[in-house]
N, C-alpha and C positions, 0 to 999 in steps of 0.2 A: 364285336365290331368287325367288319369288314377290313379284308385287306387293304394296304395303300394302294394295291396295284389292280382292283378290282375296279370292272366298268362302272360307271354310272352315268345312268342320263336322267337331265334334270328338265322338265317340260315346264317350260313360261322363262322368259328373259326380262323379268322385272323383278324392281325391287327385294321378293325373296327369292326368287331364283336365282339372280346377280348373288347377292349377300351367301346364299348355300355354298355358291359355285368359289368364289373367295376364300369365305372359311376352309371349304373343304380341302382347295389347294395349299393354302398356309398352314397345313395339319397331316400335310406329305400325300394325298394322295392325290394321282398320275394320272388317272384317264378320265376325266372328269369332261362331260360334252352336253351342251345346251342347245336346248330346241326351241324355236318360234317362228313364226311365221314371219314375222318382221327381225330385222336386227334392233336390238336396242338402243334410243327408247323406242320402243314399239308402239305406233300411232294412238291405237285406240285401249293400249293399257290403260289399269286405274293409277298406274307411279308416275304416268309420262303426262305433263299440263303444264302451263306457265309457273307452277307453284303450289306445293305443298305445304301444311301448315307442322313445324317441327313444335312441341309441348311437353312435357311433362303433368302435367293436368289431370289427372287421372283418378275416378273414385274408389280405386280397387291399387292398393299399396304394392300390390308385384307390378302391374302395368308403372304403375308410380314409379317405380325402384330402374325399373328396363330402361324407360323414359328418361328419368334422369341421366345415365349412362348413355344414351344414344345422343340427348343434347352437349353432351360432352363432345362426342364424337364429331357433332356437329361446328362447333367452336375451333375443332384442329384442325383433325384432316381434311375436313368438308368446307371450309371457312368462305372460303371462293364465294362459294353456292349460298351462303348459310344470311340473312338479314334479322338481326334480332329485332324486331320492331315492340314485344311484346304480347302478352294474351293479354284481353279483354273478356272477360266469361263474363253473364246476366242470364238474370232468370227474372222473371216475375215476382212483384214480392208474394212471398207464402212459403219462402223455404224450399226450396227444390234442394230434393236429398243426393243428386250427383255433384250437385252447385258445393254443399255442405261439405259433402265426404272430400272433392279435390279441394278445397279448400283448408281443410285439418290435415289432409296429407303435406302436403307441400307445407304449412307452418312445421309440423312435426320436422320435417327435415331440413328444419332452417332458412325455408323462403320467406325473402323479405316481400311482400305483394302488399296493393294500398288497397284497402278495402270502403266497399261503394255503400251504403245503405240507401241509396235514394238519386233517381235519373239528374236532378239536376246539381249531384255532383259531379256525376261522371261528367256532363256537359262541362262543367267549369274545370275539370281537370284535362278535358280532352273537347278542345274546342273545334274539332274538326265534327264535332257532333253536336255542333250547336243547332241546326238547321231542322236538324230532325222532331221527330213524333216520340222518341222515349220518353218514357215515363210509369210509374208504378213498379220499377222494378229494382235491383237490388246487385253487388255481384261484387268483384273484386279482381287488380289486373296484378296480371305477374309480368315481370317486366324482363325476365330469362324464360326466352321464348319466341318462337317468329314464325320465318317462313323459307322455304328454298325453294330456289328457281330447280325442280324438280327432273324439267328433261334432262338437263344438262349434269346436274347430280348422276343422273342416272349413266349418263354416256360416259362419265369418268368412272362410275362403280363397271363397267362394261370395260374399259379398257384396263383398268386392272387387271379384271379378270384376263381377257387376252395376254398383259405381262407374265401371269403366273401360268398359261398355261393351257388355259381351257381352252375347249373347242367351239365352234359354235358352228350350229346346223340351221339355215334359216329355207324360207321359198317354200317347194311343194316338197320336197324330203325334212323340211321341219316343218309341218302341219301335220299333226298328230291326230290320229283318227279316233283310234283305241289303242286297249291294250294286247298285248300277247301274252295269254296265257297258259300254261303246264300244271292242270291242276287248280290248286289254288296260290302257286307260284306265280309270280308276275316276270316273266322274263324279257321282256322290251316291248315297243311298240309300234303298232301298224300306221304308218305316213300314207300323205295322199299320194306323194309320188314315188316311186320304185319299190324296193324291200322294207320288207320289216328294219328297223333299226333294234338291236338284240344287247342286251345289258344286264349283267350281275343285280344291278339294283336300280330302281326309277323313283323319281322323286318328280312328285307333282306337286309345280307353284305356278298353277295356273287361273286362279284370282276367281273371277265370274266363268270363266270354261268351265272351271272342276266338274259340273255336274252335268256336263255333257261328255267324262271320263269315269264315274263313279259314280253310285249312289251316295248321293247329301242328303236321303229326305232325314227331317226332323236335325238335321246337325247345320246346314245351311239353307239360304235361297241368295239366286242372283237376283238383286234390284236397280236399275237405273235411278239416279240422281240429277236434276237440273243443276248445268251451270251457266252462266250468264258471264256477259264480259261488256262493259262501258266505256267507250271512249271521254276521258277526260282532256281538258285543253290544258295547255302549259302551267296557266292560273291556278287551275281549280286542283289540280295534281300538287304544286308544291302547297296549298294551304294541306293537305290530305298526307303529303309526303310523311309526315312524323306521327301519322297514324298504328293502331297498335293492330292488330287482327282482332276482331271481335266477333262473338258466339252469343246467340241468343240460343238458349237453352231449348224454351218451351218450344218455338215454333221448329231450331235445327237450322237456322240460318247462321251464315257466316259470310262474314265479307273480308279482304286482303287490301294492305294499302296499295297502292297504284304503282304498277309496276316502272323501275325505273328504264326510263330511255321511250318507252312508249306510250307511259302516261293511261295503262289500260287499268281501269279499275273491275276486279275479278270476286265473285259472289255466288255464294253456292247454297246450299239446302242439304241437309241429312235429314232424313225421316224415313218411313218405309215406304220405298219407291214403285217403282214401275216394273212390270212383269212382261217378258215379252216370252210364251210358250209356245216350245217347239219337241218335236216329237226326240226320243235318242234311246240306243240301246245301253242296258245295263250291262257289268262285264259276264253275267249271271245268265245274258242272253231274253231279258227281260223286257216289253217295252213301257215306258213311260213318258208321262208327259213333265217338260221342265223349265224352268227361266232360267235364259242363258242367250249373251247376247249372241252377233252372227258369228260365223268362221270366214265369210272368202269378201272379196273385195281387196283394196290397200290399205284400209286399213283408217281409211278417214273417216270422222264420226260425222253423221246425219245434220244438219246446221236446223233441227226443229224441238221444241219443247212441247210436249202438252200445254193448253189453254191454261190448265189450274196451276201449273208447275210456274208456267211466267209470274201469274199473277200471286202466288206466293213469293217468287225472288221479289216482284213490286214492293208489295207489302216489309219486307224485313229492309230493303233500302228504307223505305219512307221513315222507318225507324230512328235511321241513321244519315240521313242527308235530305237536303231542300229537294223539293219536286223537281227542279230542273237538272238536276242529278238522276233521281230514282225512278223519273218519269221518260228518260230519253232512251231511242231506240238501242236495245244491245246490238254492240257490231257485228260477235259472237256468239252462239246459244248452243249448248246440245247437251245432251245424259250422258253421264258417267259412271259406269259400270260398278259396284261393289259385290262385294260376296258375304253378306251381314249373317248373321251367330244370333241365336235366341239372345244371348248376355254379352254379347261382342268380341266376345273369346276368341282369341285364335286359334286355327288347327295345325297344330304342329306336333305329326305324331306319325308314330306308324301304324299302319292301315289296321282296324281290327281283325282280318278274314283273311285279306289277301297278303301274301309272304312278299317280302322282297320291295313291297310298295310304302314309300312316305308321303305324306301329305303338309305344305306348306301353306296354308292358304286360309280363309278366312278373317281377310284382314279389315271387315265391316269399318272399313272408314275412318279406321284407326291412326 
């Protein structure tokens, strides 16, 4: 284990970077300094949006296990933030084996969830989906579960961090180039603007970047994801208000209830997204070609979706709401960055090659 008094710089001010930089401080060590290009939340992170979906849902019993324990986490300290509205999971009838496996986990461990076998229960138990096109499918809702208003979670896990300690490096001395290396020692890294910044140890939680700082082939890719956002009127928001979050398996759509005070109703897609490749050197001195979204700008995301990407958010509304709903222009559209895992594993490890370097990242949507 490293000293308490040893540097470290931790690259990305999200989510796992914030949460690194936290732990690390409440575990005695002193110089702990974070890098981003933006101050947290940082515009075009995957942590920072109107709202995240918090679960425990998980087909794989350790994700189950973590989950559970963070939803806790969620209920306390995070409460502010934290809306339990509920999960809605479906799938197709036919048995989908993710739909199955979270489903025996969460009983195993004592969750009470009301189970669907057929869309026009769901509709009668959740009549905010009356309007809609489901049908043929199957699923069951957990009712400890929801969603956080995400940036603002995050700008309070940020000021924490500042209570305890940390540093933070943002502008052109935190845009992080590469790394510096001694060997196959990692000793700090090269910024776009002035010196080297130089550290005992680096930790990279930098989401969709990573693989324009290391080699991820075959262990990651970065993918965009379409999100969409609807304005509701005062009406149609509170019938939707006591809506639960709900996940269509097969297609990777999800929608969120309608956030409160603005009435936006917010809808997104998981599946294997969009590639946007650009050239970048390995620390190896290698070139290759990679997806990863840009570096410069402020950080605002592009307001466009691919043709097929709309037309999939269309399709998973119509599911769940009348055409005059799922048919009206979104206010908001653009892709949101992930960093998806063959199995959706996270990388949370140290580097296999390179000394001195950890890897936080991988958090395919998780």
């Amino acid at each position: 284990m490293p000293s308490k008094d040893a540097s470290i710089v931790i690259v990305g001010a999200g989510v796992f970077g914030l949460t690194l930089a936290r732990e690390l401080c409440q575990r005695g060590y002193i110089r702990v300094t974070v890098l981003d290009r933006h101050l947290p939340p940082v515009p075009d992170g995957s942590s920072s949006d109107l709202s995240r979906i918090i679960r425990s849902d998980y087909a794989d019993a350790q994700y189950m296990k973590m989950a559970v324990e963070a939803v806790a986490g969620w209920e306390s300290e995070y409460s502010q933030y934290y809306h339990e509205s509920g999960i809605l999971i479906i799938s197709d009838k036919g048995g989908h084996s993710y739909l199955k496996k979270a489903k025996e986990h969460v009983q195993s461990q004592g969750g009470q969830i009301n189970i669907f076998d057929d869309a026009s229960h769901i509709r009668d138990a959740h009549r905010e989906f009356t309007n809609g096109t489901l049908r043929d499918c199957e699923g069951y809702l957990n009712p400890r579960g929801g969603w956080t208003e995400s940036a603002e979670a995050v700008r309070h896990l940020a000021s924490q961090c500042t209570a305890l300690g940390v540093s933070f490096i943002t502008g052109t001395r935190g845009s992080v180039d590469s790394l510096v290396l001694d060997g196959t020692r990692v000793v700090g890294v090269n910024v776009e603007g002035g010196p080297q910044l130089l550290a005992e140890h680096v930790i990279l939680a930098t989401g969709a970047w990573t693989s324009r700082l290391v080699d991820l082939t075959s262990s990651a890719v970065s993918t965009a994801q379409p999100v969409g956002f609807i304005q509701l009127t005062p009406n149609e928001a509170d019938k939707c208000r006591r809506m639960p979050i709900a996940i269509h398996l097969d297609s990777g759509f999800f929608v969120f209830p309608p956030m409160p005070g603005s009435n936006i109703l917010k809808c997104a897609r998981h599946g294997y997204g969009y590639e946007t490749r650009v050239s970048t050197t390995t620390p190896a001195g290698q070139q290759q070609q990679i997806s990863a979204p840009g570096l410069h700008g402020d950080g605002t995301r592009a307001l466009f979706l691919p043709p097929d990407a709309e037309v999939s958010l269309r399709e998973g509304l119509r599911r769940f709401f009348s055409p005059t709903i799922s048919q009206r222009p979104f206010v908001k559209k653009h892709l949101c960055w992930y960093t998806d895992t063959p199995q959706g594993d996270f990388i949370v490890d140290h580097h296999p090659h390179l000394r001195n370097l950890f890897l936080a990242t991988g958090g395919s949507g998780q």
